[in-house]
N, C-alpha and C positions, 0 to 999 in steps of 0.2 A: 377636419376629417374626424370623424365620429369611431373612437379608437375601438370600438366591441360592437359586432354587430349581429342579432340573432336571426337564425335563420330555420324555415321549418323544412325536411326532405320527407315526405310522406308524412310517418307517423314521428318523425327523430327529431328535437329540436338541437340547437348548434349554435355554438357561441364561435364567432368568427372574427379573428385579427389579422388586419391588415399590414404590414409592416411600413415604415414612416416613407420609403417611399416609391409606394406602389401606386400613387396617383401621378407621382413627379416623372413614371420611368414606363417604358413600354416591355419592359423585360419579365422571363418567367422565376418565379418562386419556385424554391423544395418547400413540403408541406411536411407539417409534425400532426397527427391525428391525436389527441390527448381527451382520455377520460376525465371520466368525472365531471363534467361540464367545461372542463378547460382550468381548473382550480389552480391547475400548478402553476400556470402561466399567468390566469388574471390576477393573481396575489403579488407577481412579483415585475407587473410590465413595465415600471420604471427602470429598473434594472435593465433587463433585456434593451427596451430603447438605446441606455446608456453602453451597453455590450458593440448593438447594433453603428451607435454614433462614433465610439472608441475603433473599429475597426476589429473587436476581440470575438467577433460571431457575425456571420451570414446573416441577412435577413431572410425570415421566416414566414411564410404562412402559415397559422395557429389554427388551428378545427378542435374547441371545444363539445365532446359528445353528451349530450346528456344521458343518463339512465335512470331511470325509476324505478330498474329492477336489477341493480347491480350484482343481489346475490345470484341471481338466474343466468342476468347476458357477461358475466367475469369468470364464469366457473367454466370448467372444460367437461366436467362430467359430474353426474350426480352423487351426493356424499353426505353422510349423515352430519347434523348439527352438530357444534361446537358444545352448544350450551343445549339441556333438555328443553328448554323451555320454548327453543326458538325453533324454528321452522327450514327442514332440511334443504342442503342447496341442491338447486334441481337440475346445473350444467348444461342449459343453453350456452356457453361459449361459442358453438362452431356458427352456428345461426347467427352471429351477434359480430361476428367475425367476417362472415361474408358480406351481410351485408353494411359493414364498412368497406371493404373492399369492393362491393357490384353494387351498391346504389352508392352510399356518399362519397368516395372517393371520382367515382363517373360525375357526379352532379357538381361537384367543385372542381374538377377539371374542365369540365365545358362551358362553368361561366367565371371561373378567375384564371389569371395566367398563372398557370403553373409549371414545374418542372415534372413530365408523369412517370417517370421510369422510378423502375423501386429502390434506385441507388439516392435518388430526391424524395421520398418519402419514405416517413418515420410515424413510429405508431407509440407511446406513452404512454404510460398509467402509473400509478403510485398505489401499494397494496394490491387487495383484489386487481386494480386498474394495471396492476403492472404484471399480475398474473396474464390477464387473458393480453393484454402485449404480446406476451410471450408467445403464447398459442396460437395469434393471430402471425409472427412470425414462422412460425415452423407450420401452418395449414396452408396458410397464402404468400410463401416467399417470391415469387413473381411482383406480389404489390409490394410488400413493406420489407425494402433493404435497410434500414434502421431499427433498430431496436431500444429501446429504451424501458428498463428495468428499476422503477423507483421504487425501495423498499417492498420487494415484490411478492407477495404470499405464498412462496416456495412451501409453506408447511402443510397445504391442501392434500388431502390423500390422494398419494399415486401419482404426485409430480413427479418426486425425485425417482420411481420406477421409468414412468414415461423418458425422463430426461437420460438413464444409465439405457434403455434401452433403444430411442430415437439415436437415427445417425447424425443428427446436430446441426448447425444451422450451414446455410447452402455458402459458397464463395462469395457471394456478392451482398452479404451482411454481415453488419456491424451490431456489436451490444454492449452495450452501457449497461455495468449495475450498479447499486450502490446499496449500503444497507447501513443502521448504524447499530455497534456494538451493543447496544444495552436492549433494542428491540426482544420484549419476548423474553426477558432473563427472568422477571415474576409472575409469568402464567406457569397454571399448572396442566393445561391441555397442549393437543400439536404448534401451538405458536411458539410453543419455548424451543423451538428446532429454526427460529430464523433464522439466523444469524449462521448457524452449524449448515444449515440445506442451501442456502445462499453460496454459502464459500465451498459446499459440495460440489453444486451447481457449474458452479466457475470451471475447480480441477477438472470437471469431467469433460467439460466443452474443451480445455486446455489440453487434454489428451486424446481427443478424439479430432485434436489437429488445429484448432484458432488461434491462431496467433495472437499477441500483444495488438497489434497492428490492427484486430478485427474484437479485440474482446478485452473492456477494460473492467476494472473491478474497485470501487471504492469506500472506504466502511470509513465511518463518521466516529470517530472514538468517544464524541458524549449524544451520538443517534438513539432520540427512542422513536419508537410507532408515531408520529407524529406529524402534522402539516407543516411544523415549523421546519423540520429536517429535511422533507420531501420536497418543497418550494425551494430549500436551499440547493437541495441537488437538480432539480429541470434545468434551472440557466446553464450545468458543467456537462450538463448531457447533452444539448442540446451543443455544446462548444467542441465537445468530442465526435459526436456521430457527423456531424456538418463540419467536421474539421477541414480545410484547405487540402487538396489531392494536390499530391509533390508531382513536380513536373520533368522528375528525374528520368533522361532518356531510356538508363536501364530499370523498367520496371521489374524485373525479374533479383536485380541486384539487390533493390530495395528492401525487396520480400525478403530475404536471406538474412537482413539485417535488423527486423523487426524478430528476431529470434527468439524465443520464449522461454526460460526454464520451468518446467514443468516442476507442480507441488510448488509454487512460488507467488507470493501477492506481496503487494504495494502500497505501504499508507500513506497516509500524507496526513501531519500532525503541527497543528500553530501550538508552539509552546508561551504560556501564559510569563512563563517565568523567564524566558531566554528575549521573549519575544520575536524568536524568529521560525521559520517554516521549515520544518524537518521531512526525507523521505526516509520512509524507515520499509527497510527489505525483508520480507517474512520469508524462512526457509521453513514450511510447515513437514512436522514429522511424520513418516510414512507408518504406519501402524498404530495399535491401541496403544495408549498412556501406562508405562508402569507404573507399579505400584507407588503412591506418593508422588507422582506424576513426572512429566520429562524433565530430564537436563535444559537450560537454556544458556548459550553462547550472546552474548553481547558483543559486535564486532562494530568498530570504529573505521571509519574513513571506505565505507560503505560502495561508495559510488566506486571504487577500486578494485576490494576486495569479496562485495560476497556475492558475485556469480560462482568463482572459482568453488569457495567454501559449500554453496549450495550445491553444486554439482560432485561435491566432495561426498558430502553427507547424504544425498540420495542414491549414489551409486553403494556406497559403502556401509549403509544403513540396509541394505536389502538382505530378509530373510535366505535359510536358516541361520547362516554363517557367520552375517555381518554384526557390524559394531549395534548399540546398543541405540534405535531411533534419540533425538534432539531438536528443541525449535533453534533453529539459526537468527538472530537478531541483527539487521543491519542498521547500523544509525550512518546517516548520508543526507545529502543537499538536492532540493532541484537545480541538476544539473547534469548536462552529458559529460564534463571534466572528470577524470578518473580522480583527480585531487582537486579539491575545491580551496583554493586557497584560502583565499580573504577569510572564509567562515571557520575553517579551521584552525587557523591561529589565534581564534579570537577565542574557542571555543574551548581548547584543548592548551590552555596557558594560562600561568599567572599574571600578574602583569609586569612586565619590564620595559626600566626607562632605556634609551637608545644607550647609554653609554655600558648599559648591562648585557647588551649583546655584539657579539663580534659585527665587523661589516659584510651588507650581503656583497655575495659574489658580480653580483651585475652592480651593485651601487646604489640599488635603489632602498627608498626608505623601509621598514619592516612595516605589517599590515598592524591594525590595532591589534591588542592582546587584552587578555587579564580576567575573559569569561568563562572560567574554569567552574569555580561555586554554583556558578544558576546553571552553567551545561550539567553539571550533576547531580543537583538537584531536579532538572525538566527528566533526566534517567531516572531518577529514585523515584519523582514523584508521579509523574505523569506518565512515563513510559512503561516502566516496569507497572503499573498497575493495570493499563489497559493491554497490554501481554496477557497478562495474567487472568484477565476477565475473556479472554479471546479462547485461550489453551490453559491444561492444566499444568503447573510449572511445578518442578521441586524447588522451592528456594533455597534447598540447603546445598542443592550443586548447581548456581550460577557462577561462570565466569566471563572472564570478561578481557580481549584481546587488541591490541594497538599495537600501531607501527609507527617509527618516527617520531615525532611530536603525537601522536597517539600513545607511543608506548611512554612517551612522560606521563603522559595523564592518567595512564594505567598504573605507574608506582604512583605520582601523586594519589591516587587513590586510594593504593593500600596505604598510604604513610599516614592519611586522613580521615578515610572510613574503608577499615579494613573488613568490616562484620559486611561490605553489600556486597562483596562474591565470596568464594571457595576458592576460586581458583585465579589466580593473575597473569598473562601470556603476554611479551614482552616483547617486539621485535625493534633491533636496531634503534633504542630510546634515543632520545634529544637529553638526556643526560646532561649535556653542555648548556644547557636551557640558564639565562640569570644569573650567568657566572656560579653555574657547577649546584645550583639552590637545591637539588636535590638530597644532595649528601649535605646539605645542613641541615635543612628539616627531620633527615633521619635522624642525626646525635642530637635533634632536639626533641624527639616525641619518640624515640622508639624503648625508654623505659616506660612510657605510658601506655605502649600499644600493644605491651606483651603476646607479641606475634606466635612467641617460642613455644608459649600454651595453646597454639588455636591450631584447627587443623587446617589452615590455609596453605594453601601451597603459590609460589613463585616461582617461574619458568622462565629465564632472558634469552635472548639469542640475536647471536651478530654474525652478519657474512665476511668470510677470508678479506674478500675484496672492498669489505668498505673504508672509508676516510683510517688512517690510523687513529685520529683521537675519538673516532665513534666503537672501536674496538679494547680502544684502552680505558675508557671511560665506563662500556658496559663492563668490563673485568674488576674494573677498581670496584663498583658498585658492588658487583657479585661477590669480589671478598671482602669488601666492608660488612655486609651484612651477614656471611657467614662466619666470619671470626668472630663478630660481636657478642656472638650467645645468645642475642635477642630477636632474629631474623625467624623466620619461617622452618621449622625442623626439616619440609621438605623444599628447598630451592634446588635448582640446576642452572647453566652455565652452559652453552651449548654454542661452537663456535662453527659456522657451517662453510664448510671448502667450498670452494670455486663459485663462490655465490656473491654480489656483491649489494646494494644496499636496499634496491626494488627486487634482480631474480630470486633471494633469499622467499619471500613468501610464500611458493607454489612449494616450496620444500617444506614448510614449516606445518602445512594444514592436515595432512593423514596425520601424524604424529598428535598434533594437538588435539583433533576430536575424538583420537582414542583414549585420550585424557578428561578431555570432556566427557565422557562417556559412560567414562571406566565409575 
């Protein structure tokens, strides 16, 4: 079978894939309409096959469109040039848009088996290509219930009006974006607003009602303008919009649970140095950047904690009254588990041999350990810089908060490098961690760390109700270091009633970000 095959529909020529087995099968395809000739897809059809043979994507019908006149049939309305030199865009989009929806989408439904309803087709493009996508969804939402938004040229005049003032995409579509961070960071005309009108783009669909479930958002942390990036993202868009529909009897239930916090996005970061895959929860701040730009929160064990924190700091961050805006930083796993084990013990510890930890309670053996150094260094090195390239950060008031086995890592930290936050927030530490190694390290580097001159601050806190040795262990901690003369001028000790080792947190978050803040 002849895997590309071109086809003419009047005047439009059309690059067309068949999927591996659409000779073998009498059944109907969902179709992806993709610009550009199909670029994204014929760059990477090994891939895709191998998606298709893995069981990790639907097969597809592909419709590569060609254009010859991209700046004319991508643009939505007419707009002066970029560059003087070149030749103004003249905004054919709507033309260009119908007729993929009334001539080519007719002409490949009536001679390939397809699926026709607009919940099985999806319409694609990268750049420009992913602009008029977009407008091709919101003119013609009847054809194209997919969406697919690859590096999409949001920075065109009068999108981002159009977008704050359309009522936003219909119930029965889905959209994919993706963009990557660095797109546009050295022009000096409207492209330097990618990345910023992209993630505008998102909030507003997000608050004008889309759910998670209907509108995903994904930034590539070393993304620039680029085919290499673009071809990377078609095969994860194409896995998201063609995702498998859950068979759950209560649909209505579902919906409820795909729930969204608004002013909130989701990276997904492969650390070179950890080598493992991180979900990292952006709690983006609601107003302009002060002066020297915002506070940033580092919160550990993510996939736990920073809904709560998010919904903390945007209720409580709201003008005139409130606290002072902050990005919220979640560092977390792919994973629905509120605590991800295995990864965080590996992650958030030194290493210790079995006979250096008590026995667990079930009996079973402890998970690996001892990835403390490269977990802090993928924060130093990698994390915190593409933060930082995202939103404008104060460095001088970063903190940074853990619980548990988090909150070891959080003094390991300051015992270690205490110059990478301001502030250190402490819940319920592992203290007991390597027979007690904390309070060795201290009498062994804290003449060198001279805490007592910085203006770092330390905050611990333990609930009434937890374990006694996780109450007498944080106390011991808290007055070793302040008797010593060489602790932190500002620490506190904070022991909190009727709370025991998990309900202590929901108590601990207003206080802290008023800290954070202040």
């Amino acid at each position: 079978m002849i895997r590309f095959q071109q086809l003419t529909v009047g005047d439009r020529k059309l690059i067309l894939y068949l999927p591996p087995s659409y000779e073998k099968s009498d059944r109907r395809f969902p179709v992806a309409y993709v610009q550009d000739g199909g670029d994204l897809f014929t760059d990477c059809a090994n891939y895709l096959e191998h998606l298709y043979a893995s069981g990790q994507l639907e097969e597809i019908i592909l419709v590569g469109i060609v254009s010859d006149e991209r700046n004319a049939e991508y643009t939505p309305w007419p707009a002066a040039a970029l560059v003087e030199s070149y030749p103004p865009f003249s905004g054919g989009g709507r033309a260009y848009a119908d007729e993929v929806a009334d001539v080519l989408k007719p002409y490949i439904d009536s001679h390939y088996r397809t699926k026709r309803q607009a919940e099985a087709t999806a319409i694609i493009g990268g750049s420009f290509g992913g602009l008029i996508a977009f407008f091709a969804g919101c003119w013609r939402p009847e054809t194209f219930g997919r969406i697919g938004l690859v590096s999409a040229s949001f920075w065109y005049e009068g999108v981002m009006d159009f977008i704050r003032e359309h009522e936003g995409m219909e119930d029965q579509q889905r959209v994919y974006m993706s963009v990557g961070s660095n797109e546009g960071i050295y022009k000096e005309n409207r492209q330097r607003f990618m990345v910023e009108n992209t993630k505008e783009a998102h909030r507003l669909w997000t608050e004008k009602g889309m759910p998670a479930s209907r509108l995903k958002l994904t930034i590539d942390q070393e993304g620039t303008h680029d085919p290499l990036f673009m071809v990377k993202q078609f095969p994860e868009s194409l896995k998201w919009l063609f995702g498998k529909e859950t068979n759950d009897p209560k649909p209505a239930l579902a919906r409820s649970e795909a729930a969204h916090i608004p002013g909130t996005l989701t990276w997904s970061m492969n650390s070179g140095l950890t080598g493992r895959e991180y979900r990292i929860f952006i709690a983006e701040p609601m107003g302009p950047p002060p002066e020297g730009g915002f506070p940033v929160l580092y919160t550990l064990d993510a996939n736990a904690s920073f809904g709560s924190l998010a919904e903390a700091i945007r209720l409580q961050s709201r003008g005139p009254h409130g606290i002072q805006p902050a990005v919220i930083v979640g560092i977390g796993y792919d994973s629905s588990d509120p605590i991800v084990t295995k990864e965080r013990f590996y992650d958030y510890t030194v290493y210790a041999d079995e006979h250096e930890l008590p026995a667990r309670p079930d009996g079973s053996a402890w998970p690996h350990t001892g990835g403390v150094e490269a977990f802090l260094d993928f924060v130093e090195y990698e994390l915190k810089p593409a933060v930082e390239e995202a939103y404008p950060v104060d460095r001088s008031r970063q903190s940074l908060f853990g619980h548990s086995l988090g909150g070891f890592l959080t003094l390991y930290t300051l015992f270690t490098r205490p110059s990478a936050y301001r502030r250190y927030f402490t819940a319920s530490p592992s203290v007991w961690w390597k027979n007690h190694m904390l309070l060795k390290l201290w009498e062994n580097t804290k003449e060198d760390l001279e805490l007592e001159k910085t203006d770092i601050e330390l905050h611990l806190s333990v609930g009434e109700f937890e374990k006694p040795h996780m109450i007498s262990d944080a106390k011991e901690l808290y007055q070793t270091l302040a008797a010593s003369g060489r602790g932190p001028q500002s620490i506190s000790m904070l022991e909190v009633q009727g709370e025991g080792h998990v309900s202590i947190l929901p108590s601990l978050f207003s206080p802290m970000l008023r800290r954070v803040t202040s």
